[in-house]
MDTraj code that builds the backbone (N, CA, C; nanometers):
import mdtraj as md
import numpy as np

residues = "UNK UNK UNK UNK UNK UNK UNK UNK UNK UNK UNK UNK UNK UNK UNK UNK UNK UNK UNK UNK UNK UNK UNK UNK UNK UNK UNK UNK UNK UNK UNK UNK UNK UNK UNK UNK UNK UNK UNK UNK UNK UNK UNK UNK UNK UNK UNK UNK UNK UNK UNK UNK UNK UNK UNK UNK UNK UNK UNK UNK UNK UNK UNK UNK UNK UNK UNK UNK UNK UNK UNK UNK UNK UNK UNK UNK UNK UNK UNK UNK UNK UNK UNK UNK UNK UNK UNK UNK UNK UNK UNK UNK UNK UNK UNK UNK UNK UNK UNK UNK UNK UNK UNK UNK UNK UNK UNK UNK UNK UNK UNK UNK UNK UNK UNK UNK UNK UNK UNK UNK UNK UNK UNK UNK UNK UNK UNK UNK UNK UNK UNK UNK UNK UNK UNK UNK UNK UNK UNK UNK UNK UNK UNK UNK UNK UNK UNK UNK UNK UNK UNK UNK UNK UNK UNK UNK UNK UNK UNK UNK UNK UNK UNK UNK UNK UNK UNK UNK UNK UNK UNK UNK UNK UNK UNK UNK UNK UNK UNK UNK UNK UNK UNK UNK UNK UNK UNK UNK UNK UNK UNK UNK UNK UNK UNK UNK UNK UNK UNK UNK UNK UNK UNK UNK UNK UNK UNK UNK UNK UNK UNK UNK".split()
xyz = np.array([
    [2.4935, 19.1644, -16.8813],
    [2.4779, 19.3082, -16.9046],
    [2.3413, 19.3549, -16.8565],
    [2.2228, 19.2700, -16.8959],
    [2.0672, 19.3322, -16.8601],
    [2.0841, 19.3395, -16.6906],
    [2.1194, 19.2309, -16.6298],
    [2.1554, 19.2153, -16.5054],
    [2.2105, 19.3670, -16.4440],
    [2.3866, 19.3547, -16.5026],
    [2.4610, 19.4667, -16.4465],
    [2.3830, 19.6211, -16.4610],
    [2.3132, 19.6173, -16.5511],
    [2.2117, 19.7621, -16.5508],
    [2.1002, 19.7883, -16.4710],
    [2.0283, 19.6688, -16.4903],
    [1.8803, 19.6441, -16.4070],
    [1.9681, 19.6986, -16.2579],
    [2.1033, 19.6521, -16.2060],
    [2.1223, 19.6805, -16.0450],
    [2.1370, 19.8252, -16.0247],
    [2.2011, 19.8946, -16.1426],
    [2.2466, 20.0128, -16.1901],
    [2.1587, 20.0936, -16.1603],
    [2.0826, 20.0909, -16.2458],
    [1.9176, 20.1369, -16.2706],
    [1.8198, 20.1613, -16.1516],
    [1.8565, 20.0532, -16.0938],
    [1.7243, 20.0659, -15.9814],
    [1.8203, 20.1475, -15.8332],
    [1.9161, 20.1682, -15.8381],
    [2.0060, 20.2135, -15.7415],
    [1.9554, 20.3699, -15.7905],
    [1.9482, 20.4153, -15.8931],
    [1.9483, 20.5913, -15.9202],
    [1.7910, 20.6097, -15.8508],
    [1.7966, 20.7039, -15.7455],
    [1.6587, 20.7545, -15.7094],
    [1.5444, 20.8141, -15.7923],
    [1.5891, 20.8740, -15.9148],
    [1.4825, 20.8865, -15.9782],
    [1.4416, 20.7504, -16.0943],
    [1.4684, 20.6787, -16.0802],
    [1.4307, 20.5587, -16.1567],
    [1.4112, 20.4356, -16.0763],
    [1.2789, 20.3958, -16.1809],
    [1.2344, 20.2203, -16.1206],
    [1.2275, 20.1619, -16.2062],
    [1.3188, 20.0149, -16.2215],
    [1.3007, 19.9272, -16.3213],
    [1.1443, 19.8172, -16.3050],
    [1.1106, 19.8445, -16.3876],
    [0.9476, 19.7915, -16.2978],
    [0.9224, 19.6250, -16.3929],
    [1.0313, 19.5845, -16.4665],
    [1.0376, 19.4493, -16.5378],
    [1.1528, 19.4563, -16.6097],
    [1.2172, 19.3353, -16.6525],
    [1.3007, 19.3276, -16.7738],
    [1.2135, 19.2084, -16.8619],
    [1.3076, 19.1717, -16.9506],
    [1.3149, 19.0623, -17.0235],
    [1.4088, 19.0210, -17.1126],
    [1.4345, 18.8808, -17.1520],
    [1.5169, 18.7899, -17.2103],
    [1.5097, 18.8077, -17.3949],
    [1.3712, 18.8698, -17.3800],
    [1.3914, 18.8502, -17.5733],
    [1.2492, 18.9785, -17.6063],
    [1.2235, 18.9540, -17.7429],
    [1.1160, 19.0701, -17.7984],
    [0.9477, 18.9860, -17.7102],
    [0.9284, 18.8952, -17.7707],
    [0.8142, 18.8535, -17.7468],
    [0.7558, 18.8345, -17.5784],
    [0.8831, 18.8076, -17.4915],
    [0.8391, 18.8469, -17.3096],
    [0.8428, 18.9759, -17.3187],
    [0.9045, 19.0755, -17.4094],
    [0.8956, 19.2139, -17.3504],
    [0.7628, 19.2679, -17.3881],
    [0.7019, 19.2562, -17.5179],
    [0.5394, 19.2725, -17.5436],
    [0.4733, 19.1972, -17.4300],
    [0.4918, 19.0603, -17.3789],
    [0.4237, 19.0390, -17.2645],
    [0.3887, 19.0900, -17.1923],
    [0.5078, 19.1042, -17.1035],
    [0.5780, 19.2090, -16.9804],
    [0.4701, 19.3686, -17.0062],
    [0.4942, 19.4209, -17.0997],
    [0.3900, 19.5720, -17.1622],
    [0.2376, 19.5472, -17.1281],
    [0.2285, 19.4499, -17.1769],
    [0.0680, 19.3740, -17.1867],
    [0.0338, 19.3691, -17.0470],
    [0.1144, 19.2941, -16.9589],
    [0.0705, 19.2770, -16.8151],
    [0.0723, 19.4258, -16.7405],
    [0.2056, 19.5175, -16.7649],
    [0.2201, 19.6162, -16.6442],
    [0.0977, 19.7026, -16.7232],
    [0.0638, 19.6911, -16.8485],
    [-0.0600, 19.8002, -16.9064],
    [-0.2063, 19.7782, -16.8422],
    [-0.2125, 19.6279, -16.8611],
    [-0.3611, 19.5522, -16.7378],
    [-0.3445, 19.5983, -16.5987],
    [-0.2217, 19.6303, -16.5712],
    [-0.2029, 19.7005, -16.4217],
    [-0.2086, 19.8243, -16.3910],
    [-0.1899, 19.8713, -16.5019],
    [-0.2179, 20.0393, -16.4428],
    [-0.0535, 20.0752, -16.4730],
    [0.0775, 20.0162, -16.5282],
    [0.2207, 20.0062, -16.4511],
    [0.2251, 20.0461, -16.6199],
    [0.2060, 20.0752, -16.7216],
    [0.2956, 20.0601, -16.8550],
    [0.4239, 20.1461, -16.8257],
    [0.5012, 20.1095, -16.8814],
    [0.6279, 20.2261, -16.8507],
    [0.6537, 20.2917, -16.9136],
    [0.7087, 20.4001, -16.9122],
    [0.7770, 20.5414, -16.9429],
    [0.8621, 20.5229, -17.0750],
    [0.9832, 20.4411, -16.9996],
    [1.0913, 20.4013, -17.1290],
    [1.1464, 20.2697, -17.1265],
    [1.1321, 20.2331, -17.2654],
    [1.1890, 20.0795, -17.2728],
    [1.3678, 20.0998, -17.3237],
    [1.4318, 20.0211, -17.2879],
    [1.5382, 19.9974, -17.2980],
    [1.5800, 19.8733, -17.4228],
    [1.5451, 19.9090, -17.5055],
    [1.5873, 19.8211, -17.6627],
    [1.7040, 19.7328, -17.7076],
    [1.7425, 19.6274, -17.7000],
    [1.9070, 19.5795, -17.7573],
    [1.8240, 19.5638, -17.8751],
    [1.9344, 19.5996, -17.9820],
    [1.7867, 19.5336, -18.1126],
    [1.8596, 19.4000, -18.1750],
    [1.9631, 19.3631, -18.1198],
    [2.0244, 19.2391, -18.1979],
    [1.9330, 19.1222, -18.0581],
    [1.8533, 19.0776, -18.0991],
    [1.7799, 18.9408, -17.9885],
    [1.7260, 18.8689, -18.1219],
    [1.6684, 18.7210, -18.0880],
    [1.6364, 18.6440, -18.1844],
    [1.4827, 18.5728, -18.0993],
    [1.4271, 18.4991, -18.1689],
    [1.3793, 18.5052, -18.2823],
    [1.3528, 18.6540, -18.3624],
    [1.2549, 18.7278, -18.2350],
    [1.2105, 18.8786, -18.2746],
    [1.3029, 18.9594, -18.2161],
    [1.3782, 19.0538, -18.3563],
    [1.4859, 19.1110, -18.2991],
    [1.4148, 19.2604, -18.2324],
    [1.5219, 19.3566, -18.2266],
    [1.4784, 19.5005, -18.1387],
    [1.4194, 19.5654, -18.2428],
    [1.4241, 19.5503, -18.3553],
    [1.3698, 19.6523, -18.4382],
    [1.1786, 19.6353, -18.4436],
    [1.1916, 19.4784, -18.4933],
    [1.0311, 19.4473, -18.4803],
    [0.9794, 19.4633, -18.3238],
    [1.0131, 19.4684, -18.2388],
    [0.9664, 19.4363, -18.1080],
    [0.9764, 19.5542, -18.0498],
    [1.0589, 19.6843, -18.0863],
    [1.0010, 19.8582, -18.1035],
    [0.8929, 19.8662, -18.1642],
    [0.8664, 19.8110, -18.2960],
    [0.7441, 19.8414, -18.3916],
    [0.6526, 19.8279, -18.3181],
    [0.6689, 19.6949, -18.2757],
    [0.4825, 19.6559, -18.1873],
    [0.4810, 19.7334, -18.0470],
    [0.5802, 19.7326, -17.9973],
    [0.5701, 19.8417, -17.8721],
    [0.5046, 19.9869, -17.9023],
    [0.5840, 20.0469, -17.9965],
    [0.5050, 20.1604, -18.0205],
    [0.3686, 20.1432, -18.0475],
    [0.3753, 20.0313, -18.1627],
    [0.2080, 20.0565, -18.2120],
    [0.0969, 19.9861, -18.1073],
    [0.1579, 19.9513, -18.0013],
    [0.0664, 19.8978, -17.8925],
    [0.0751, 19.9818, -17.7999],
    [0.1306, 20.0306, -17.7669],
    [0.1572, 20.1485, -17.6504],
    [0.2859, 20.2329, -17.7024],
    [0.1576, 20.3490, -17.7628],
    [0.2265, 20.4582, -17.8293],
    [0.2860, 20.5563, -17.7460],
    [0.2549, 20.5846, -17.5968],
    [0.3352, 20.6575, -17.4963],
    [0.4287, 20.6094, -17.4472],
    [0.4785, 20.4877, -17.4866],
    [0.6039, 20.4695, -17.4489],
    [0.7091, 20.4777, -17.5047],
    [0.8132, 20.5691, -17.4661],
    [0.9327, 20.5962, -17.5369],
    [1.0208, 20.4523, -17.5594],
    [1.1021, 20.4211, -17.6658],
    [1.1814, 20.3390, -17.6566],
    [1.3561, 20.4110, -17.7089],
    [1.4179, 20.3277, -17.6435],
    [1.6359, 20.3772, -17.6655],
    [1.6271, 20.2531, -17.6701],
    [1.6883, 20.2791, -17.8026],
    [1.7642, 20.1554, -17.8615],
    [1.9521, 20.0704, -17.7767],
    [1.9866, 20.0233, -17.7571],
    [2.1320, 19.9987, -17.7737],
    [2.1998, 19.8943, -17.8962],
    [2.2865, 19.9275, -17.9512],
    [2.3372, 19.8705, -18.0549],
    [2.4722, 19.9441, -18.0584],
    [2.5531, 19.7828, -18.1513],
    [2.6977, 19.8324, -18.1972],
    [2.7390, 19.9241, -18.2789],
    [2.8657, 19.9499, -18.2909],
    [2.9084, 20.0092, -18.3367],
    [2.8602, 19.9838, -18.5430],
    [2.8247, 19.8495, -18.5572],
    [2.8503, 19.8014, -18.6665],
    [2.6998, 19.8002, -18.7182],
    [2.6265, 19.8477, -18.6461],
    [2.4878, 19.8250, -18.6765],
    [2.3938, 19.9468, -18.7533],
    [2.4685, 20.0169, -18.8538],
    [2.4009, 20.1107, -18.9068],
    [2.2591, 20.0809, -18.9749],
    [2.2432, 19.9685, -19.0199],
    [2.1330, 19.9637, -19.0747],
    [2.0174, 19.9462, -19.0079],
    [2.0453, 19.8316, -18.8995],
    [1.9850, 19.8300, -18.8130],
    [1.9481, 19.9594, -18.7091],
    [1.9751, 20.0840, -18.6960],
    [2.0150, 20.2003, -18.5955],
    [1.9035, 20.2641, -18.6894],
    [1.8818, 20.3148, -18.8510],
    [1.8173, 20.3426, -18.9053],
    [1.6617, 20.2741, -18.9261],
    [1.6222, 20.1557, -18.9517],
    [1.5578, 20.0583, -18.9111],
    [1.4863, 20.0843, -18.7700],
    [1.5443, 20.1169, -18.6634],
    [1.5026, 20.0869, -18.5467],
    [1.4156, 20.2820, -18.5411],
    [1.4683, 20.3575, -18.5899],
    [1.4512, 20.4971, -18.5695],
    [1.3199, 20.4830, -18.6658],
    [1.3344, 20.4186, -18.8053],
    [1.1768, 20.3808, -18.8714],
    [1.0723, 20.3381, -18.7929],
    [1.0651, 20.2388, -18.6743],
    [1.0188, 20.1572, -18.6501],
    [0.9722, 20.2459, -18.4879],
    [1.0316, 20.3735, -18.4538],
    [0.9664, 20.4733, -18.3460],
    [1.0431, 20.4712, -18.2367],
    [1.1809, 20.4215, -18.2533],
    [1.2830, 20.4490, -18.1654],
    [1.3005, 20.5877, -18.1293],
    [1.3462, 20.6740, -17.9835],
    [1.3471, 20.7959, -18.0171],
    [1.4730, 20.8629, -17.9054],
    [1.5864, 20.7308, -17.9224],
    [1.7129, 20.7095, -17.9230],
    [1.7990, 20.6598, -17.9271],
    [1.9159, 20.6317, -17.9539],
    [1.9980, 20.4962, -17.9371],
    [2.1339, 20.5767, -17.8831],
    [2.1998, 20.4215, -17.7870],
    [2.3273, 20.4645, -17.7566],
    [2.4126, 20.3007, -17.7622],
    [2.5410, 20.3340, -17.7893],
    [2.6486, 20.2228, -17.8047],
    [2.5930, 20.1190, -17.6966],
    [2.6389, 19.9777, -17.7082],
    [2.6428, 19.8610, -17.5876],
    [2.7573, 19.9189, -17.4751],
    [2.8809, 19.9722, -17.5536],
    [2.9961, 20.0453, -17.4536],
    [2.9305, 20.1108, -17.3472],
    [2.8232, 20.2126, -17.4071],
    [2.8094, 20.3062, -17.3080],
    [2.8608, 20.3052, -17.1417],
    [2.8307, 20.3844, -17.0736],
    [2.8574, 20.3989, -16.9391],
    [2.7179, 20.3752, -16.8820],
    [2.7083, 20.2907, -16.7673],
    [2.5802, 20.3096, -16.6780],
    [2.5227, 20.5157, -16.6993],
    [2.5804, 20.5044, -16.6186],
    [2.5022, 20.6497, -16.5985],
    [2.4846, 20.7188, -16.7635],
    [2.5278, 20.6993, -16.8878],
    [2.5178, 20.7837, -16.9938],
    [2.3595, 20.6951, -17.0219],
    [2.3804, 20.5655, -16.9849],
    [2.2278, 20.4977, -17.0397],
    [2.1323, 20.5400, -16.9326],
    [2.1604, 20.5998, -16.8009],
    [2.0228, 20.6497, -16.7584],
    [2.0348, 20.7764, -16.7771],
    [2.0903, 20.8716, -16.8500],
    [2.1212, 20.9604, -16.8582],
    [2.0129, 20.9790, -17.0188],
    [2.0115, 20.9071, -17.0923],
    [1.9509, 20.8385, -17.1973],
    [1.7714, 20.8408, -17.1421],
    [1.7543, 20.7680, -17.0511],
    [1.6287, 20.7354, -17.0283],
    [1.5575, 20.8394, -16.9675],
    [1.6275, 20.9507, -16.8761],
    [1.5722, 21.0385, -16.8414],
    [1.5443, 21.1565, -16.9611],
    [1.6238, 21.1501, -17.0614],
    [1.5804, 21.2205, -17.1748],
    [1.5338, 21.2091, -17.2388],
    [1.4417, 21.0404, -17.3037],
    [1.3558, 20.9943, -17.3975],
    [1.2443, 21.0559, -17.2701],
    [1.2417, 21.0029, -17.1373],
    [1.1082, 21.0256, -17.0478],
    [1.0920, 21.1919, -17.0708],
    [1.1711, 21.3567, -17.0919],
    [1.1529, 21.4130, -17.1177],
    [1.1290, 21.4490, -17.2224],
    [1.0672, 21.3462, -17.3275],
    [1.0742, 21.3852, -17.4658],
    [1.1363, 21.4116, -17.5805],
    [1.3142, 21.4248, -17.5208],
    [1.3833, 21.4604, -17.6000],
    [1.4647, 21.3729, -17.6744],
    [1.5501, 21.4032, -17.7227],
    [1.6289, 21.3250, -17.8359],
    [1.7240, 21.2777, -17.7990],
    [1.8149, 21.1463, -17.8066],
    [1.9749, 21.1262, -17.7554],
    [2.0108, 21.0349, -17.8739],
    [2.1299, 21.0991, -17.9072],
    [2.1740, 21.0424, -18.0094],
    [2.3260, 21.0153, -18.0089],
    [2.3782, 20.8647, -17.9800],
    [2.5191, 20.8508, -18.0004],
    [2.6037, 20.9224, -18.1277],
    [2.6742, 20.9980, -18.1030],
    [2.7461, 21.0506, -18.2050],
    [2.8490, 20.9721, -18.3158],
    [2.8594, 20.8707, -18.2029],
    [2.9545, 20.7550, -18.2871],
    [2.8850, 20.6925, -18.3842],
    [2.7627, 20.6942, -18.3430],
    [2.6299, 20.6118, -18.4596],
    [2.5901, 20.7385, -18.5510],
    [2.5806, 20.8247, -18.5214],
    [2.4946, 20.9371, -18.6085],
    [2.5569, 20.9919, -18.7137],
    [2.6993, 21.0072, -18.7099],
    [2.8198, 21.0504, -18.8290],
    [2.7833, 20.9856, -18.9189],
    [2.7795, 20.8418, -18.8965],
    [2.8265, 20.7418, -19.0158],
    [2.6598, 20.7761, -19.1013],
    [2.5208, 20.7796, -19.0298],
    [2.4295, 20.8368, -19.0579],
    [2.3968, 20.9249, -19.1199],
    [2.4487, 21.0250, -19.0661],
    [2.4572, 21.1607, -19.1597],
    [2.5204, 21.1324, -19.3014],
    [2.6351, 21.0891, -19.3110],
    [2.6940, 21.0313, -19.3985],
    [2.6274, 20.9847, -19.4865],
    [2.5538, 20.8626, -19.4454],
    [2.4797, 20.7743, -19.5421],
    [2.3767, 20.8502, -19.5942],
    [2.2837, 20.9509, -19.5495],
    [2.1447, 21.0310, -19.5810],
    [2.2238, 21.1544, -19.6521],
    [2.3389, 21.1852, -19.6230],
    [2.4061, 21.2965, -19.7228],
    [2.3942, 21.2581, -19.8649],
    [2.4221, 21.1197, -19.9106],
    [2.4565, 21.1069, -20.0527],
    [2.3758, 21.1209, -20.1314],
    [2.2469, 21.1511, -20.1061],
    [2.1692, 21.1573, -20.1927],
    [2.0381, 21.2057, -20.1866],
    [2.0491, 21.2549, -20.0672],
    [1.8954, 21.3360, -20.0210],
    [1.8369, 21.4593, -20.1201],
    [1.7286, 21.4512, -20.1151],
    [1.6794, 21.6049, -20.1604],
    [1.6542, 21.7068, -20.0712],
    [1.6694, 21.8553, -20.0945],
    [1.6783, 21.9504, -20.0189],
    [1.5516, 21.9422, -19.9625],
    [1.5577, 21.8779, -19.8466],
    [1.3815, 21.8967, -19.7838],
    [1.3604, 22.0130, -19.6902],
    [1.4366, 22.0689, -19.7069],
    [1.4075, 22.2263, -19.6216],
    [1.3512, 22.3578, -19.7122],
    [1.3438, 22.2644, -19.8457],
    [1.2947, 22.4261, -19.9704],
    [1.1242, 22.3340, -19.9438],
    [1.1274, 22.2926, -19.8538],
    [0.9460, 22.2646, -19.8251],
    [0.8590, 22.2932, -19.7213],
    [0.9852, 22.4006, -19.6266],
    [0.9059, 22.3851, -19.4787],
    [0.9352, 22.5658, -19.4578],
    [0.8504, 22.5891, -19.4177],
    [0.8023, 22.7892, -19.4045],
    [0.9310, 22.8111, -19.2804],
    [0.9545, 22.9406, -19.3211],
    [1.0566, 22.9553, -19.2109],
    [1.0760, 22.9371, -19.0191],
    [0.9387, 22.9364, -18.9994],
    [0.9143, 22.8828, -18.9261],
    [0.9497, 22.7410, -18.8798],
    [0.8758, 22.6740, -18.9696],
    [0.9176, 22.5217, -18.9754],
    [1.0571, 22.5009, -18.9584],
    [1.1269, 22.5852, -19.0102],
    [1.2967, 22.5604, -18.9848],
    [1.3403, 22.5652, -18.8542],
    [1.2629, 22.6776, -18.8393],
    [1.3345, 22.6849, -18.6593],
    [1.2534, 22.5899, -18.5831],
    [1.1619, 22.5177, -18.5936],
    [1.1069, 22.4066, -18.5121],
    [1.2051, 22.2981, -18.5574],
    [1.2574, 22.2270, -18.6822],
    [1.3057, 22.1224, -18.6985],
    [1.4855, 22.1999, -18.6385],
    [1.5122, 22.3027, -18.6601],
    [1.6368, 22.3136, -18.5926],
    [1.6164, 22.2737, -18.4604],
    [1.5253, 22.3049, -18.3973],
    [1.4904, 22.3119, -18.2198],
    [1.4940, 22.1374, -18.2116],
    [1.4066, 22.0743, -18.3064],
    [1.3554, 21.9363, -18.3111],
    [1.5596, 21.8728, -18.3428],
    [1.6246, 21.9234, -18.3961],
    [1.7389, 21.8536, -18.3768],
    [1.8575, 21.8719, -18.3116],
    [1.7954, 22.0111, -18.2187],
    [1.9217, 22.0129, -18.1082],
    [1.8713, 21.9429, -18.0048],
    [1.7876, 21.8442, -18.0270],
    [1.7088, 21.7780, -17.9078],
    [1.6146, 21.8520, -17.7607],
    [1.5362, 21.9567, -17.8905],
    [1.4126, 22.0054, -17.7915],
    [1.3134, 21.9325, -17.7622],
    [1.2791, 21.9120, -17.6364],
    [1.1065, 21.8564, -17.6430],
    [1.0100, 21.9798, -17.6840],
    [0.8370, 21.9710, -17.6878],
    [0.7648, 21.9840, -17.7268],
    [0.7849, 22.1464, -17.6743],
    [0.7528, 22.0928, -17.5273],
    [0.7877, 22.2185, -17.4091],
    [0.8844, 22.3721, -17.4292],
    [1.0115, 22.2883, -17.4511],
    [1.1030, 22.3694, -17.5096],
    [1.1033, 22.4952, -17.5874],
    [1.0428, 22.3829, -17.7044],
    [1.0191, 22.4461, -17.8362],
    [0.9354, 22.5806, -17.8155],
    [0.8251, 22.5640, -17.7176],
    [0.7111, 22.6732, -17.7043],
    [0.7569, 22.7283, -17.6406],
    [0.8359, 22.7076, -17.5499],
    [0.9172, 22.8425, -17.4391],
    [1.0048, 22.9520, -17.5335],
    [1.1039, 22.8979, -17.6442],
    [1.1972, 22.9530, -17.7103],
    [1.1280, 23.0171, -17.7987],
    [1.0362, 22.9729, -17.8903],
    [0.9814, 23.0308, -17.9785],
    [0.8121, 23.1679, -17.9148],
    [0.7986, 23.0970, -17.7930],
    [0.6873, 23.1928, -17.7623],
    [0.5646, 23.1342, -17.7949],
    [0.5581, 23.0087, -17.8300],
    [0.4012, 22.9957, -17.8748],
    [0.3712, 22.8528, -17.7800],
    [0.2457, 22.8107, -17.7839],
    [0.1524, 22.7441, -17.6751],
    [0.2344, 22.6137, -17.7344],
    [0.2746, 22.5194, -17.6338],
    [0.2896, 22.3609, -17.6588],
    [0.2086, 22.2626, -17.7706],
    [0.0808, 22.3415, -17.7963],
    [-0.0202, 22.2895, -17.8600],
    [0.0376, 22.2937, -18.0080],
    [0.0744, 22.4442, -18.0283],
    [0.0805, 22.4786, -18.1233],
    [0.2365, 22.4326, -18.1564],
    [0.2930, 22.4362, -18.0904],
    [0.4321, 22.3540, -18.1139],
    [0.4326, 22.2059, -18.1894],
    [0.3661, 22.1616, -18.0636],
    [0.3224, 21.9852, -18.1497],
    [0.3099, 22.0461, -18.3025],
    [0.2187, 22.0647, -18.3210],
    [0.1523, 22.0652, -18.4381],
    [0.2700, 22.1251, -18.5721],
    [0.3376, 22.2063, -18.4760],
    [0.4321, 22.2390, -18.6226],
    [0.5385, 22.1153, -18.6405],
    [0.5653, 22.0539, -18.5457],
    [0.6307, 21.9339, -18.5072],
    [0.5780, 21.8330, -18.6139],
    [0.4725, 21.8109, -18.5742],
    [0.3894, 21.6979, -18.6763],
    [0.3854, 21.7465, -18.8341],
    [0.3603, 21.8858, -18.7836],
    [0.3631, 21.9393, -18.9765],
    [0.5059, 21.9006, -19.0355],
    [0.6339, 21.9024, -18.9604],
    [0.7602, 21.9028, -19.0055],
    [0.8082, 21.7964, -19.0506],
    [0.7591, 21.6694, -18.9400],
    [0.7831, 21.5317, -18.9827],
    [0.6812, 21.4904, -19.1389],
    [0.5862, 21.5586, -19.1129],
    [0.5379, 21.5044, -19.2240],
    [0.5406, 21.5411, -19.3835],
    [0.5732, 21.7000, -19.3939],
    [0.6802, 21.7558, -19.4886],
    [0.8075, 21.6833, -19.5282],
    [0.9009, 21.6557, -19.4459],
    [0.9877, 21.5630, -19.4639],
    [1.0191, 21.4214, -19.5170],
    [0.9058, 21.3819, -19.4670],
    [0.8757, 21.2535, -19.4739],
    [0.9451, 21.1557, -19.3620],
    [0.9470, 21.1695, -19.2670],
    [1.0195, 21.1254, -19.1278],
    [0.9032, 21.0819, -19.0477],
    [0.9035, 20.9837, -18.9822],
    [0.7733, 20.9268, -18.8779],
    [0.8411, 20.9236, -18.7112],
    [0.9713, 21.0031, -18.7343],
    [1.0017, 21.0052, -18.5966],
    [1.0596, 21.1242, -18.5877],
    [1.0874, 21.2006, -18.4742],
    [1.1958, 21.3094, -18.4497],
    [1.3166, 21.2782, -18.4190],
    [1.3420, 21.1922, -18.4330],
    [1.4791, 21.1662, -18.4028],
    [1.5789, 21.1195, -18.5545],
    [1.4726, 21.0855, -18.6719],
    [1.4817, 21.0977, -18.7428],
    [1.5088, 21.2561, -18.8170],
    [1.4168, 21.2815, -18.7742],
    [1.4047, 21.4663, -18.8172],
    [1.5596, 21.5255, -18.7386],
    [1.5773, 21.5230, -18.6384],
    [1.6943, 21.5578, -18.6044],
    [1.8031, 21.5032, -18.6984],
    [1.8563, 21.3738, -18.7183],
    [1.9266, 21.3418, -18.7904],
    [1.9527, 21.4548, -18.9533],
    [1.8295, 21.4429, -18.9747],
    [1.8032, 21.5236, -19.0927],
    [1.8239, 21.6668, -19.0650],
    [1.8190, 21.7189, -18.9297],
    [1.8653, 21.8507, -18.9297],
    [2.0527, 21.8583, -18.9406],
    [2.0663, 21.8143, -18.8770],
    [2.2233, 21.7567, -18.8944],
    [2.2390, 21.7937, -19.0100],
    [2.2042, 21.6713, -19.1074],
    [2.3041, 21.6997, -19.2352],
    [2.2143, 21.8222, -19.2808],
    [2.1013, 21.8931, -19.2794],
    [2.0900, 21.9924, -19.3607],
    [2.1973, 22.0939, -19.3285],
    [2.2715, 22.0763, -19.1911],
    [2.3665, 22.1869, -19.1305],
    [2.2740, 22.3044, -19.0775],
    [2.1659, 22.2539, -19.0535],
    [2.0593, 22.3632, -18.9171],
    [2.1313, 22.3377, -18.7828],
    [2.1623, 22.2172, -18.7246],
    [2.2634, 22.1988, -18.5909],
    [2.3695, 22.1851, -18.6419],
    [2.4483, 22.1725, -18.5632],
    [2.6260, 22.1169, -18.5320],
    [2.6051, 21.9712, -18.5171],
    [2.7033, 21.8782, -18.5590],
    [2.7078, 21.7581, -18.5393],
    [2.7228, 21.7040, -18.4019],
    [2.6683, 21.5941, -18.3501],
    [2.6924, 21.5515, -18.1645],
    [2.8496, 21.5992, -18.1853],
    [2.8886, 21.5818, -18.0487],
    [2.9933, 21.5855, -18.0291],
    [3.0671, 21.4905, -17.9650],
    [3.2326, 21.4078, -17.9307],
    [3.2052, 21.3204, -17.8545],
    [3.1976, 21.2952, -17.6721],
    [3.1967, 21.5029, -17.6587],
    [3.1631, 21.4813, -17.5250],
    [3.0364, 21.4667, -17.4791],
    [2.9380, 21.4456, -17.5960],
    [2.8073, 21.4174, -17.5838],
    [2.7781, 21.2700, -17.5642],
    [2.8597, 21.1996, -17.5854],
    [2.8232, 21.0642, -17.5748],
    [2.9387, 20.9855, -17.4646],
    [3.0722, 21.0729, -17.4397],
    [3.1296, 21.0130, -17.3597],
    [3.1908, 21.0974, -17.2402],
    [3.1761, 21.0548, -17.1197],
    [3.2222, 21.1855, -17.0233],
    [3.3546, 21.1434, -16.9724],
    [3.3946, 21.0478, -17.0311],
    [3.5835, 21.0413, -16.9586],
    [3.5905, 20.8977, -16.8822],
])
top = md.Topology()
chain = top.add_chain()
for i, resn in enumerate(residues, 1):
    res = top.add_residue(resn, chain, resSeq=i)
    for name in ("N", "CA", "C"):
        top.add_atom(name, md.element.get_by_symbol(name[0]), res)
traj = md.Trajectory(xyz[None], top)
């Protein structure tokens, strides 16, 4: 599979696969070396089921070693805990192993724009699980704040957000950061999730995750 993608991957003109790897601990390598080079990359491509160090720990240290790099998760169908886990840990997407070539670079060009991708087949059962028992965390955020975490979960980037609403990127971040941290969320993709079930967005859909 890393194979059949890596050929995938490097065939689309706007993308360069600039390394892979076999497990968590060559892929912190791999980071370490293309970062001494000047090369860190854009977006990592995550399986989080690998052993010894699975995808979840080996996102953690990616982020917290090189915090500009986006990471997309891939995982099964069966992997909810793990899918949640990995979104803790600064994931800022995941899509099925099924997927289609092109939906996974389709994926990478949207973590590299900042934005959100979220398998719908994974995110239901999600919503689901954060429904049963959440507290209303939207009687904590100024009305404002609502329409940034709505924007933050129809999968706006930063950019977006300041075009629609009218105000400077700067000031966007910042309500961004105010929102996650009201919430209590350390990711936006998390925060999206959470817009979901507050019912600020519509749920994915499954022509969002599958084109035929």
């Amino acid at each position: 599979m890393r194979q059949g993608l890596h050929a995938f991957l490097d065939g689309e003109p706007d993308l360069e696969v600039i390394a892979d790897a076999s497990g968590g601990e060559e892929a912190l390598e791999v980071c370490a070396r293309l970062d001494s080079e000047g090369r860190v990359p854009d977006v990592v491509l995550m399986d989080l089921q690998m052993s010894p160090m699975d995808g979840i720990e080996t996102t953690r240290r990616v982020r917290e070693r090189f915090p500009e790099v986006e990471v997309v998760a891939l995982t099964s169908f069966a992997e909810k805990e793990r899918v949640r886990a990995a979104l803790e840990s600064g994931a800022s997407g995941y899509l099925l192993k099924d997927s289609e070539p092109a939906e996974v670079a389709a994926a990478l060009r949207s973590a590299h724009r900042g934005e959100i991708q979220l398998d719908p087949a994974v995110t239901r059962p999600l919503i689901t699980e954060l429904g049963a028992g959440g507290d209303d965390v939207t009687s904590l955020l100024t009305s404002r704040e609502l329409e940034v975490l709505r924007l933050v979960g129809a999968g706006k980037a930063n950019k977006e957000i300041a075009a629609e609403l009218v105000i400077s990127e700067r000031t966007a971040r910042t309500h961004v950061s105010n929102v996650l941290r009201k919430i209590g969320v350390s990711s936006r993709t998390q925060a999206a999730v959470l817009a979901v079930r507050e019912g600020l967005v519509a749920p994915p859909e499954a022509e969002g995750a599958r084109s035929g």
